[in-house]
ZADO-1210 file (C-alpha; in nm, 4 decimals, padded with zeros to 6 digits):
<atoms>
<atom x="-08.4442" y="-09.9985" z="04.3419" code="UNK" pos="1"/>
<atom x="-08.1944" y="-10.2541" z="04.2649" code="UNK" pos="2"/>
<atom x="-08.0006" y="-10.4743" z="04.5377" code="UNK" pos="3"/>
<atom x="-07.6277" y="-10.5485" z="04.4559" code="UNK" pos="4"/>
<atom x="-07.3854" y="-10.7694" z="04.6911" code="UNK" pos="5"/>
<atom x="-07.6422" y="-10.7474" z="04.9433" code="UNK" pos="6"/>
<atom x="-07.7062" y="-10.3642" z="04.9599" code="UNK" pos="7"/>
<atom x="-08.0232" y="-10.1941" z="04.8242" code="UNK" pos="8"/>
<atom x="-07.9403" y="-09.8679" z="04.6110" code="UNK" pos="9"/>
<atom x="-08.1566" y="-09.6239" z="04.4490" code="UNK" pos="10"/>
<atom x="-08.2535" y="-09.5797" z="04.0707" code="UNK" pos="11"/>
<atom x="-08.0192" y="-09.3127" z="03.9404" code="UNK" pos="12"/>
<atom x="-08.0072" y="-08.9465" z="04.1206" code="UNK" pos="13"/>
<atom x="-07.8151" y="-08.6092" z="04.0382" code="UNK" pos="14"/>
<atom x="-07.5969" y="-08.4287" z="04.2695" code="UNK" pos="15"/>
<atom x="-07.4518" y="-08.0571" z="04.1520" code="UNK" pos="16"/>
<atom x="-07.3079" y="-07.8314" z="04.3710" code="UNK" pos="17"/>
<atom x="-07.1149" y="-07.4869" z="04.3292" code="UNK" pos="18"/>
<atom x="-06.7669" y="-07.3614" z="04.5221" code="UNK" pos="19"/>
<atom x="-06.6737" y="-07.0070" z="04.4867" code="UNK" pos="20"/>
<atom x="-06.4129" y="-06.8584" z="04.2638" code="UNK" pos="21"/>
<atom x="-06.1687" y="-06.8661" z="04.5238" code="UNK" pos="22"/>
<atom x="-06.2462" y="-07.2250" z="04.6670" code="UNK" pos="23"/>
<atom x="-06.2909" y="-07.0339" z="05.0625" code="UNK" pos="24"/>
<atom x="-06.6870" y="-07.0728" z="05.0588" code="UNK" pos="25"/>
<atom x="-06.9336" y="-07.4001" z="04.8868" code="UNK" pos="26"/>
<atom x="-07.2443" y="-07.2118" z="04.7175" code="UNK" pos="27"/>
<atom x="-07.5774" y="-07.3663" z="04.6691" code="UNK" pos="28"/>
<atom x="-07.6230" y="-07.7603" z="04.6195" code="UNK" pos="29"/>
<atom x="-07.8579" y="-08.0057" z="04.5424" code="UNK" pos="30"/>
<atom x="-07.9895" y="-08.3848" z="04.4216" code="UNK" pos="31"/>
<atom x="-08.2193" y="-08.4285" z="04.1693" code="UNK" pos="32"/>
<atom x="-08.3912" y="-08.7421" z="04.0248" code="UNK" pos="33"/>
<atom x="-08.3837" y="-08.5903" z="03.6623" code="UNK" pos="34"/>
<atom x="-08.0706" y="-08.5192" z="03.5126" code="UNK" pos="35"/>
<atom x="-08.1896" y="-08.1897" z="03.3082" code="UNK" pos="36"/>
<atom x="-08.3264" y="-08.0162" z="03.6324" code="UNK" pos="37"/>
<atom x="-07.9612" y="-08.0576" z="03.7792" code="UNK" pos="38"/>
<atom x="-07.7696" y="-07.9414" z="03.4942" code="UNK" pos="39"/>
<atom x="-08.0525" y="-07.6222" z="03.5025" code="UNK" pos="40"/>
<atom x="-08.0458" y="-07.5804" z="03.8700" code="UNK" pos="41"/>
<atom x="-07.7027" y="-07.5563" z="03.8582" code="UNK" pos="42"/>
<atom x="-07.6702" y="-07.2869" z="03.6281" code="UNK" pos="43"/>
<atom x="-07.8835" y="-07.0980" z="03.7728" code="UNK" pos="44"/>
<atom x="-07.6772" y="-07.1379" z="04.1163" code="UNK" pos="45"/>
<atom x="-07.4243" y="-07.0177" z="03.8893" code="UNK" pos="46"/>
<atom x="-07.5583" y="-06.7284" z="03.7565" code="UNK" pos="47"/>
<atom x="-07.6490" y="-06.6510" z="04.1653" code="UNK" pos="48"/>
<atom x="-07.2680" y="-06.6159" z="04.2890" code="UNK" pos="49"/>
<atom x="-07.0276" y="-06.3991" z="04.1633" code="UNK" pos="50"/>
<atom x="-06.7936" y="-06.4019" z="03.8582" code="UNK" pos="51"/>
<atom x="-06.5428" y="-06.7308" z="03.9412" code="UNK" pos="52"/>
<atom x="-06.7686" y="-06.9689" z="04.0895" code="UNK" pos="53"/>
<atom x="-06.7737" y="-07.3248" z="03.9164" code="UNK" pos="54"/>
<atom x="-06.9765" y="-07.5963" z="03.9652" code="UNK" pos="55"/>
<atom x="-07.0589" y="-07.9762" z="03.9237" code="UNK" pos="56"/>
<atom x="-07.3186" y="-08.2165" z="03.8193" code="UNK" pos="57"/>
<atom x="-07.2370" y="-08.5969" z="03.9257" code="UNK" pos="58"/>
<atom x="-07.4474" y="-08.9416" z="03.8844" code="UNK" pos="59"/>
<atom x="-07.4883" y="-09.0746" z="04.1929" code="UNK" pos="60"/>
<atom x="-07.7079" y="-09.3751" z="04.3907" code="UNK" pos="61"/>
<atom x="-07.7965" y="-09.3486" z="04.7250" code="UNK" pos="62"/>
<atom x="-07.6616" y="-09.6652" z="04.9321" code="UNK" pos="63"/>
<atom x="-07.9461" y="-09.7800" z="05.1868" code="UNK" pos="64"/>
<atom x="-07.8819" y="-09.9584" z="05.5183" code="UNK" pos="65"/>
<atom x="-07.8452" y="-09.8531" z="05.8412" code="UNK" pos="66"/>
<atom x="-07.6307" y="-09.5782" z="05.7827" code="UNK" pos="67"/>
<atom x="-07.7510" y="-09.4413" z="05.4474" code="UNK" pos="68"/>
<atom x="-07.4921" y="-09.3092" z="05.1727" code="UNK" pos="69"/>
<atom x="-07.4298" y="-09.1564" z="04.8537" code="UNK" pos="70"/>
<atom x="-07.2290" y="-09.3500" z="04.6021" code="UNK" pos="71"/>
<atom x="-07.0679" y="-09.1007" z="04.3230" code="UNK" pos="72"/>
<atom x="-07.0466" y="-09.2561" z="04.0110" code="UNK" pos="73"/>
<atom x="-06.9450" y="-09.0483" z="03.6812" code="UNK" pos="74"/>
<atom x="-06.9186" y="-08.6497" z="03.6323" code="UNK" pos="75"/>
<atom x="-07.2299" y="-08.5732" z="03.4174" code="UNK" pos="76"/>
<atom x="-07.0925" y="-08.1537" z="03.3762" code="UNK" pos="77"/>
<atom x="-06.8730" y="-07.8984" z="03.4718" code="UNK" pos="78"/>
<atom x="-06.9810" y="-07.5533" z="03.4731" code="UNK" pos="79"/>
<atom x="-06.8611" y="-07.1885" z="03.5627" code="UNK" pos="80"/>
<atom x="-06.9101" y="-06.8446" z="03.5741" code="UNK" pos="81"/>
<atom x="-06.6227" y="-06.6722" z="03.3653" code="UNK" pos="82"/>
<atom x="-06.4796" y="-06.4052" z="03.5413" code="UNK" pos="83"/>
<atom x="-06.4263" y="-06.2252" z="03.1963" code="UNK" pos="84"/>
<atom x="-06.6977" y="-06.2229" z="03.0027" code="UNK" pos="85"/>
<atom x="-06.9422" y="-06.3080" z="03.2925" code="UNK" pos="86"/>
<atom x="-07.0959" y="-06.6071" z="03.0738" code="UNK" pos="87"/>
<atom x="-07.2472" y="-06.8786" z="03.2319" code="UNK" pos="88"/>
<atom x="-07.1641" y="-07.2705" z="03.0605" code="UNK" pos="89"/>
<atom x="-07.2590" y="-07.5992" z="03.2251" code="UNK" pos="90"/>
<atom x="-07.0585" y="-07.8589" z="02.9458" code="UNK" pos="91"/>
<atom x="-07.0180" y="-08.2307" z="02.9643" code="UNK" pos="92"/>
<atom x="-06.6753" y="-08.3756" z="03.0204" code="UNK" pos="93"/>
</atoms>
């Protein structure tokens, strides 16, 4: 843990998450401390939900104090399920 301006964070995290095809319902979400089990975990999500759904991996910290937060830093991947071909890719930016 590190402590900038004051505030304690976290060593790095993963957050990935998944929205359906048509953006009305989030899918299946997660943090991870290893960036490799996000980027799997979330295509498998992906592979879950049906043809459409996309998804996210992002770098994140988690702010401590009294009312803890998570800081987003960079997207780490995007990834979907193609409604065509029914192919699943998780790509970096």
């Amino acid at each position: 843990m590190t402590a900038t301006r004051g505030t304690a964070w976290t060593v790095g995290l993963y957050s990935w998450d998944v929205r359906s095809g048509d953006e009305r319902r989030a899918g299946p979400g997660g943090i991870s401390d290893d960036r490799r089990r996000a980027l799997d975990a979330l295509a498998g999500a992906l592979r879950d939900e049906p043809p459409g759904a996309w998804g996210t991996v992002w770098s994140v910290h988690l702010k401590l104090g009294r009312r803890p937060e998570y800081d987003y830093g960079g997207l780490v991947a995007l990834g979907s399920h193609d409604p065509q071909s029914g192919a699943v890719t998780v790509e970096g930016p």
